[in-house]
C-alpha positions as CSV (number, residue, x, y, z in Angstrom):
1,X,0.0,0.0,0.0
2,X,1.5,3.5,-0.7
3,X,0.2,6.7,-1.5
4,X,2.4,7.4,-4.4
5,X,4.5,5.4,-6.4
6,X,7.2,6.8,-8.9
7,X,8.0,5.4,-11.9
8,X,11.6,6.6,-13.4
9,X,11.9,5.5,-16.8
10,X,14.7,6.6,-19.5
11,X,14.5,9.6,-22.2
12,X,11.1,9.8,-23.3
13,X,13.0,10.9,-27.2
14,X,15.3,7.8,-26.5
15,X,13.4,4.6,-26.0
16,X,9.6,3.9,-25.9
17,X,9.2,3.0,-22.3
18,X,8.1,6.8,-20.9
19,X,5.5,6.8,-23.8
20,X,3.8,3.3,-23.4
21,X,3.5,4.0,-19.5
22,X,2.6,7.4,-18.7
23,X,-0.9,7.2,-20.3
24,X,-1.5,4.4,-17.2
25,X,-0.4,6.9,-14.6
26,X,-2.4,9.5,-12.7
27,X,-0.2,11.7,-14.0
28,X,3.7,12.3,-14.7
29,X,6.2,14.8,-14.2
30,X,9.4,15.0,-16.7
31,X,13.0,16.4,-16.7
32,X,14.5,18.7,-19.2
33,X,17.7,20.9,-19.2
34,X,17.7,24.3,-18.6
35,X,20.1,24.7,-21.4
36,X,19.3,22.0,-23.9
37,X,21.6,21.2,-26.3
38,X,18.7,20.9,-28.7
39,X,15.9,23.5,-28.4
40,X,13.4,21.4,-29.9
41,X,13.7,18.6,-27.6
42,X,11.4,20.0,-24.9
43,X,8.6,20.5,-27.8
44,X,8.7,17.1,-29.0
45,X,8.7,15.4,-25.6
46,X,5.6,17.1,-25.2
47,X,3.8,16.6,-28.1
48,X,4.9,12.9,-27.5
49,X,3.2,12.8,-24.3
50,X,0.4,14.8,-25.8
51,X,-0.2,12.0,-28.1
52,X,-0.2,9.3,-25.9
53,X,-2.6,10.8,-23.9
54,X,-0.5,11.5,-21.0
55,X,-1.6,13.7,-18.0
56,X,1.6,16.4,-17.8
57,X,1.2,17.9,-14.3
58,X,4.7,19.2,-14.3
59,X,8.2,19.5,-16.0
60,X,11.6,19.6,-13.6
61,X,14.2,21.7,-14.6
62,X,18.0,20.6,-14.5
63,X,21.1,22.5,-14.6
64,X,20.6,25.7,-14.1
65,X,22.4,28.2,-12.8
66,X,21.5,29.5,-9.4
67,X,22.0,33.2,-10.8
68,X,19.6,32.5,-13.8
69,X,16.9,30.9,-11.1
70,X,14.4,33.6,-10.2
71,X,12.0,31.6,-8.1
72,X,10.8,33.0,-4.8
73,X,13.9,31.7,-2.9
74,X,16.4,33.3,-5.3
75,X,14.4,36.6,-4.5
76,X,14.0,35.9,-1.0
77,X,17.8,35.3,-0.7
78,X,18.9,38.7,-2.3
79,X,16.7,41.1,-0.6
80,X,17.2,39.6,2.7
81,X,21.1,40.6,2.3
């Protein structure tokens, strides 16, 4: 019994294992690179996902850089200097 279960499965562009399970799932979150070495990649992963039927609830975003990252704790952190 759990309440959630994650599923980690390789590059949704690379093999066919993200596409064939994430229509199954409540929903699913996926990685990208801040700084992709292809621009298009992040369009075509979704429009992947999009096709399977897939319920997208999020995207996680790798490497950036903590000066390029204007969330509320990067704000936080420089006005409270």
């Amino acid at each position: 019994m759990a309440d959630f279960v994650l599923i980690d499965t390789p590059p949704v562009l690379a093999v066919s294992d993200a596409a064939v399970l994430a229509p199954r799932t409540d929903g699913c979150w996926w990685c990208a690179a801040w700084a992709s070495p292809s621009a298009t990649m992040p369009g075509k992963t979704r429009d992947l996902l999009q096709q399977v039927n897939s319920n997208v609830i999020g995207v996680v975003l790798n490497f950036m850089e903590e000066a390029r990252s204007y969330g509320y704790y990067y704000y936080y952190n420089n006005t409270a200097k």
